[in-house]
DOLOFI-191913 format. One line per 10 residues: number of its first residue (from 0); their letters; for each residue z, x, y of C-alpha. Coordinates in pm, 1 decimal. Last residue first. Layout:
BEGIN
NUM = a = Z X Y | ...
end
This chain:
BEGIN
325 = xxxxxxxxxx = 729.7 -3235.5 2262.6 | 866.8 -3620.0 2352.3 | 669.4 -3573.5 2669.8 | 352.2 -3509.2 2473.7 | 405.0 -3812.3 2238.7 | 429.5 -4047.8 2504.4 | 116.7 -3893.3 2731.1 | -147.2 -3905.6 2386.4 | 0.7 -4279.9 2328.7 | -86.8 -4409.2 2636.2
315 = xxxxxxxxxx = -410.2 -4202.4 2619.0 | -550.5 -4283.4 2295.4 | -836.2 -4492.3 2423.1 | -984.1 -4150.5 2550.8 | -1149.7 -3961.1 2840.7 | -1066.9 -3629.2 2795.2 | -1080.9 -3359.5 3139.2 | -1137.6 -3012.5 3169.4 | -1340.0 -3017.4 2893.6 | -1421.9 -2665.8 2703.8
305 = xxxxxxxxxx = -1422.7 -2640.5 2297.1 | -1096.0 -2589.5 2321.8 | -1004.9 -2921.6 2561.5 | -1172.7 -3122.5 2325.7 | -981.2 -2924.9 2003.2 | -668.7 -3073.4 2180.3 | -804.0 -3426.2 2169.8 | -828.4 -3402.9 1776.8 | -478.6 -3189.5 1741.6 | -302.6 -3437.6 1972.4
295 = xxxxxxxxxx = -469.3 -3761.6 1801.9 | -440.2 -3641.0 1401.0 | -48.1 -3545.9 1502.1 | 25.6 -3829.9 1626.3 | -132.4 -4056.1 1367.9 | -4.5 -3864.1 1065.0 | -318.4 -4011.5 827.8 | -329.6 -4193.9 510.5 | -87.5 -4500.9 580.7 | -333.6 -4734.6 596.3
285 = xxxxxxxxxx = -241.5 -4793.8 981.9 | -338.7 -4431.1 1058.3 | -660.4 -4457.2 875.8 | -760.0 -4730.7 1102.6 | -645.7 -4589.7 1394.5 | -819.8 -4257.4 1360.2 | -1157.1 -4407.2 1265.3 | -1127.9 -4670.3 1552.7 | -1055.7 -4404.2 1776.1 | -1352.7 -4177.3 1702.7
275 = xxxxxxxxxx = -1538.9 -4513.4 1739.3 | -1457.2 -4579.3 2081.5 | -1521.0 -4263.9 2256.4 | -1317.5 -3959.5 2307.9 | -1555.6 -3894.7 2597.8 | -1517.7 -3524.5 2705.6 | -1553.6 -3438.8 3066.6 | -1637.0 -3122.4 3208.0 | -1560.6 -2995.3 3531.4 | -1867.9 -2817.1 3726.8
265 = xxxxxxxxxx = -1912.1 -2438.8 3619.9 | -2212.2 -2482.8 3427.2 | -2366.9 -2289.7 3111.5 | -2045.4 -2210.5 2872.9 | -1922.0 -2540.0 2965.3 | -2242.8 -2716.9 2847.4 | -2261.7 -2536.1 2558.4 | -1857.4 -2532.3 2430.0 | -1925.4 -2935.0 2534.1 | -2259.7 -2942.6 2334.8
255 = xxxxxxxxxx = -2052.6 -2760.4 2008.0 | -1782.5 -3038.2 2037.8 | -2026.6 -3275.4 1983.7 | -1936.0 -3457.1 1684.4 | -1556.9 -3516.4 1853.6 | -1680.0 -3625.8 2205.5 | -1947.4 -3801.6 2233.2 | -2057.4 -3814.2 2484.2 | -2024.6 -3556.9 2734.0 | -1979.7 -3622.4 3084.6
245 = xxxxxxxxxx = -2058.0 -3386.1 3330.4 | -1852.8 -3404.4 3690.7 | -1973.0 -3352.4 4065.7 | -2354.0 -3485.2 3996.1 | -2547.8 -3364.3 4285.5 | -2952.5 -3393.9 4179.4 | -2928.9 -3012.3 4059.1 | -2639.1 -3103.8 3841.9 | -2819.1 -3415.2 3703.1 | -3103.4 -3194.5 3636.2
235 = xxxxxxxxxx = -2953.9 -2926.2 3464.9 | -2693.4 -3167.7 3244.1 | -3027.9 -3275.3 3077.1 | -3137.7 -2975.8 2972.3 | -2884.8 -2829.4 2868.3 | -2812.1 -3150.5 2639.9 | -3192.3 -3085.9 2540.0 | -3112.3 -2726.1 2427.7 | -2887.7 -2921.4 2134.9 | -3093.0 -3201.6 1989.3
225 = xxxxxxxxxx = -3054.4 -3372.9 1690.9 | -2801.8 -3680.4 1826.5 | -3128.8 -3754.9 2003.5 | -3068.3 -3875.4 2352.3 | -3003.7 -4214.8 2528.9 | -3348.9 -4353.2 2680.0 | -3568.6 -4434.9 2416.1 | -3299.4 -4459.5 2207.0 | -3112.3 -4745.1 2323.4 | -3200.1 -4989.1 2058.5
215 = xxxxxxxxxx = -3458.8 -5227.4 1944.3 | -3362.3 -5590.7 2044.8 | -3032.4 -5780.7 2151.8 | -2893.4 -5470.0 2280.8 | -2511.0 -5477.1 2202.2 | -2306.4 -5478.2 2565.9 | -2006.8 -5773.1 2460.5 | -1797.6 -5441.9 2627.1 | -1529.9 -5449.5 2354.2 | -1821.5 -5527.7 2055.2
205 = xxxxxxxxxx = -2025.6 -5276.3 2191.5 | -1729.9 -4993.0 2197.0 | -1647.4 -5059.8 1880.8 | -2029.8 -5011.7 1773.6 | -1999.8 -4616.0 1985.5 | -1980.3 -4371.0 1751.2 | -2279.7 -4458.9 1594.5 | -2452.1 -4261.0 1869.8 | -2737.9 -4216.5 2085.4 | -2630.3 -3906.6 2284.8
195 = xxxxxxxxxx = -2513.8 -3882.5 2661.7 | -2552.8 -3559.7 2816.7 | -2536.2 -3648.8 3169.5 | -2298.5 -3956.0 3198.3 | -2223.4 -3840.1 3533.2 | -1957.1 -3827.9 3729.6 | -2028.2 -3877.2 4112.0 | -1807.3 -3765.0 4394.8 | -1732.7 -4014.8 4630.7 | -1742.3 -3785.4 4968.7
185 = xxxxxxxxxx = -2156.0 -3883.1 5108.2 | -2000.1 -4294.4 5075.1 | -2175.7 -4365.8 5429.9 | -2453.2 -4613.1 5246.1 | -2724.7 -4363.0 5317.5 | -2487.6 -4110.9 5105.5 | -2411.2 -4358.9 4818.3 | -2778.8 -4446.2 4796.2 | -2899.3 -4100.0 4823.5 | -2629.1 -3995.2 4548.9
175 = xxxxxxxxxx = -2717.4 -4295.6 4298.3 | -3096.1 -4256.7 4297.3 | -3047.7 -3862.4 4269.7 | -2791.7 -3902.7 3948.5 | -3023.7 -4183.0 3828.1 | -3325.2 -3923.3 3839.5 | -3419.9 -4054.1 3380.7 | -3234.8 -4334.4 3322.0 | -2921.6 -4264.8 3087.4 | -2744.7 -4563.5 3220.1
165 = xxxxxxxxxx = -2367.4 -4352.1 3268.2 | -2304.5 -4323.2 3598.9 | -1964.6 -4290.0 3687.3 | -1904.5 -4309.2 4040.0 | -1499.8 -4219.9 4175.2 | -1247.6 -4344.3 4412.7 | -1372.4 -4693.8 4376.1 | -1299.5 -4885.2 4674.1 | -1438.2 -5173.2 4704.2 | -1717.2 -5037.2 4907.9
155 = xxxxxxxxxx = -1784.9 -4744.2 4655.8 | -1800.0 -5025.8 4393.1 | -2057.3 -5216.7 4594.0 | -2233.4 -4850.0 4656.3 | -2241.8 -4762.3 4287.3 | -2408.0 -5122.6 4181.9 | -2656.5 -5067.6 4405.9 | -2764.2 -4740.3 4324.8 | -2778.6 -4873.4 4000.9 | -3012.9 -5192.9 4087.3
145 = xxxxxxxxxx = -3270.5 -4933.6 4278.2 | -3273.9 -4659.7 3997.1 | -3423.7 -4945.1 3747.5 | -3761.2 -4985.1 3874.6 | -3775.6 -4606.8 3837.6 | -3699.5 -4646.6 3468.6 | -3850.3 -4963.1 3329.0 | -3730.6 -5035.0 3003.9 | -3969.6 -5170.8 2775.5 | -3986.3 -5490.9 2602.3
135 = xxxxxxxxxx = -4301.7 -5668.6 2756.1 | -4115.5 -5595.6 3126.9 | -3716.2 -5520.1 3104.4 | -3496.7 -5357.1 3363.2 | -3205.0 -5123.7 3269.5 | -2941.9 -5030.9 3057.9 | -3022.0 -5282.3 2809.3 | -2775.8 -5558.1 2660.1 | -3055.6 -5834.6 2698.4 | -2854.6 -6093.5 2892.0
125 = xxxxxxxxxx = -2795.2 -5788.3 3149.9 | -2432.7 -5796.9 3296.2 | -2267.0 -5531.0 3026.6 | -2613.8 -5320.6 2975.2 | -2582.8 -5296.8 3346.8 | -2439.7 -4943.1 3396.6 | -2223.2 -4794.1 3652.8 | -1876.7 -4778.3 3496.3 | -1553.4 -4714.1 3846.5 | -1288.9 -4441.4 3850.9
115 = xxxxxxxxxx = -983.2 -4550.2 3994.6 | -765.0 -4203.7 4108.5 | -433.8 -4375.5 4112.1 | -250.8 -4327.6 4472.6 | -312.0 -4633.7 4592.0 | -130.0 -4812.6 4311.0 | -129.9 -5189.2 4370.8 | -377.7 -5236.3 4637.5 | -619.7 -4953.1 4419.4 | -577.0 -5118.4 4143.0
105 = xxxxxxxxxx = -658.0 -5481.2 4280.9 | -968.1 -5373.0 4444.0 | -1105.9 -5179.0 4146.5 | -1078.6 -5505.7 3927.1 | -1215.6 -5712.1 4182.8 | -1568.6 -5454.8 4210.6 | -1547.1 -5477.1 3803.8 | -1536.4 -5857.0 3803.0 | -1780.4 -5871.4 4044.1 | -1730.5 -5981.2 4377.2
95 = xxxxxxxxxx = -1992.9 -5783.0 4600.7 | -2212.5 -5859.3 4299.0 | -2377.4 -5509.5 4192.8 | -2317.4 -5541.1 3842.0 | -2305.1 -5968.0 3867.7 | -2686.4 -5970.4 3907.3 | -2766.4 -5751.7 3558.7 | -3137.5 -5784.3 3613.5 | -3185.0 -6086.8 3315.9 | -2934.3 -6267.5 3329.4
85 = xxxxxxxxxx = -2551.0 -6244.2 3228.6 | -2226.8 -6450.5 3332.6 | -1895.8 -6417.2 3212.0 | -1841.8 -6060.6 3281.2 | -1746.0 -5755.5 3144.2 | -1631.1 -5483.0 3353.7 | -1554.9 -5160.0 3208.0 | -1289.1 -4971.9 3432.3 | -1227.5 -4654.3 3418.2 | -868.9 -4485.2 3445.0
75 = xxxxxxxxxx = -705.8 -4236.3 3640.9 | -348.1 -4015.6 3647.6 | -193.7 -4069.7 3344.8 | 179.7 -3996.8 3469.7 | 338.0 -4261.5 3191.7 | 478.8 -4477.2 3470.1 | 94.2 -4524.7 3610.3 | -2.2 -4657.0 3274.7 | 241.4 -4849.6 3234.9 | 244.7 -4996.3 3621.1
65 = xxxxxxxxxx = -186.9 -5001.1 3502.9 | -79.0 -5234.0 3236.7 | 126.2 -5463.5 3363.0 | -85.0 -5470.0 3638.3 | -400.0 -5631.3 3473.1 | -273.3 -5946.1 3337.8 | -405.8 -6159.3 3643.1 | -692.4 -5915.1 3650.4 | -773.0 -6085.5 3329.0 | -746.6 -5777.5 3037.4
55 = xxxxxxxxxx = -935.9 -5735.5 2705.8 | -716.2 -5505.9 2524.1 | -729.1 -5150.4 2332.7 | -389.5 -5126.0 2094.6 | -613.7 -5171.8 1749.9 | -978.4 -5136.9 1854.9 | -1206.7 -5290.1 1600.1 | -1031.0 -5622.7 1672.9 | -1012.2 -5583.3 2040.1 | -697.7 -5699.2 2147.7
45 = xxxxxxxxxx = -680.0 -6043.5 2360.4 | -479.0 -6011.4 2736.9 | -611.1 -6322.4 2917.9 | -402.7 -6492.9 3158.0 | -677.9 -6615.5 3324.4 | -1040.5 -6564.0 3325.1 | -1311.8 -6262.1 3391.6 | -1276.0 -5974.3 3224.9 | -1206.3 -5644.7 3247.2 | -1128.8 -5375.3 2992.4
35 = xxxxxxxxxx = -980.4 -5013.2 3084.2 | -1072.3 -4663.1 2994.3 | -791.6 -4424.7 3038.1 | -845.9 -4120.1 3140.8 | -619.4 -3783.0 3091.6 | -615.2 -3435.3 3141.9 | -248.9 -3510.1 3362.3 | -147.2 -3622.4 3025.1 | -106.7 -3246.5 2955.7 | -294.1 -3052.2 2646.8
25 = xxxxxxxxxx = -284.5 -2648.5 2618.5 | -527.3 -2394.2 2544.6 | -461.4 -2023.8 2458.8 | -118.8 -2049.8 2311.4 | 8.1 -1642.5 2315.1 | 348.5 -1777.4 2467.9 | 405.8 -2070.5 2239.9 | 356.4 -1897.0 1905.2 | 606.6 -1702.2 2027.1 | 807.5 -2010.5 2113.1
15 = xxxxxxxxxx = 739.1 -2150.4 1802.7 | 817.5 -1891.4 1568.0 | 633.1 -1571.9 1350.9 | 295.5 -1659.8 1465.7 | 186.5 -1337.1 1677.8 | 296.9 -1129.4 1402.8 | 59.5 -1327.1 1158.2 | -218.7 -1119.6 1342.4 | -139.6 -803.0 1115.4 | -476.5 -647.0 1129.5
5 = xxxxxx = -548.3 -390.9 814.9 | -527.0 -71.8 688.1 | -420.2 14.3 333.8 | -312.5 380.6 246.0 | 79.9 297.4 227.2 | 0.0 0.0 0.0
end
């Protein structure tokens, strides 16, 4: 044994506080935000059945759970509006009195100080479920731009702290920007959906949002779950149109695009812990098969290793408990 040479890198792992001082990525609920469901009605607060603990909320219902959320030190959410009426342009999106545009105005009157970060798509308020204008079953990109920049300034004027852009249509970032900056709005920053991939991850998601397309799919405008040097791609242009935050989605397949995109850009990255990573999690959980904490904190943790500055996840309630408790 006295001729044998090798690394000794269990000395660094000996106990938890030296284990502790050579951690090279850490987790805080101040990484957190939580997506939120609006809708219209009263006294509505209904769980999503493919999303145990995720909740349709009436704004009537609404404050008990941003004064939780708010008493937990998350420091944003996002709301997803989902309205009662559809046609065929997504009207209510950009409706000075949408249910998203109310649900922003209530947060921010009942906790100024939480950084309200406002959806801007129209698959929720189209009657289709597209992200954008139809004509013999396409969807019409540039004719699109116009109803998304509107729907960013009306939740800039109610006071959305934050654009989150996330149609996938092709100069949205630029459409969205020089609307916002005609409109006086030139200091909401915008966070894009950038490198958004046509996922399976996301059927919870559909059924929480009542946003399923009700022909072909999104693929012609979401991107190729395939394709790596497209995500650079991608983020490229919405960077050099002004985006002020990259999205990418999803989160726990893609952990390799978020090391890419970090590795590339300099903006802060956001990972989308999206709806069906959760689902997965919290349906093994309540079988019994999985440590749920644990499972959560090492899953969101690997997010932040692989480069987000920020996670965007249904767990977050949960993710802020259990790290105070550590």
């Amino acid at each position: 044994m006295n001729e044998l040479n090798f690394n000794r890198h269990r000395r660094l792992r000996g106990s938890a506080n030296l284990r502790s001082m050579v951690r090279e990525t850490s987790l805080h609920k101040e990484d957190f935000i939580y997506p939120l469901f609006v809708v219209e009605g009263e006294n509505i607060k209904e769980e999503i059945s493919s999303m145990p603990g995720v909740f349709h909320f009436s704004l009537d219902r609404l404050g008990e759970e941003l004064d939780e959320v708010v008493a937990l030190g998350i420091p944003s959410v996002i709301f997803f509006g989902v309205p009662n009426e559809k046609d065929a342009i997504g009207t209510q999106a950009y409706h000075d009195h949408g249910i998203t545009q109310e649900a922003i105005r209530f947060a921010k009157a009942r906790h100024p100080e939480l950084v309200v970060i406002a959806d801007t798509c129209l698959c929720q308020y189209t009657d289709h479920g597209h992200c954008g204008v139809i004509e013999n079953g396409v969807i019409l990109n540039d004719e699109s731009l116009d109803l998304l920049a509107r729907t960013a300034v009306s939740q800039a004027k109610a006071g959305a702290d934050i654009i989150a852009p996330s149609n996938m249509m092709d100069g949205f970032v630029a459409a969205i920007r020089f609307g916002l900056d005609q409109a006086g709005f030139e200091n909401v920053p915008i966070m894009s959906y950038g490198v958004k991939y046509a996922s399976a991850y996301y059927g919870p998601f559909r059924e929480a949002a009542h946003s399923t397309p009700q022909f072909g799919d999104r693929k012609t405008y979401q991107m190729d779950p395939a394709n790596r040097l497209e995500a650079l791609r991608e983020a490229a242009s919405d960077i050099e149109e002004g985006a002020d935050f990259m999205i990418v989605k999803p989160a726990l397949s893609y952990l390799d695009i978020i090391r890419e995109v970090r590795d590339n850009y300099d903006l802060p990255i956001v990972a989308y812990n999206v709806s069906g990573e959760y689902a997965m999690v919290k349906a093994a959980a309540i079988n019994g098969w999985v440590d749920e904490k644990k499972m959560v904190l090492e899953t969101l943790l690997s997010m932040k290793r692989a480069g987000a500055d920020i996670v965007m996840t249904y767990h977050a309630k949960d993710a802020a408990r259990w790290l105070e408790e550590k």
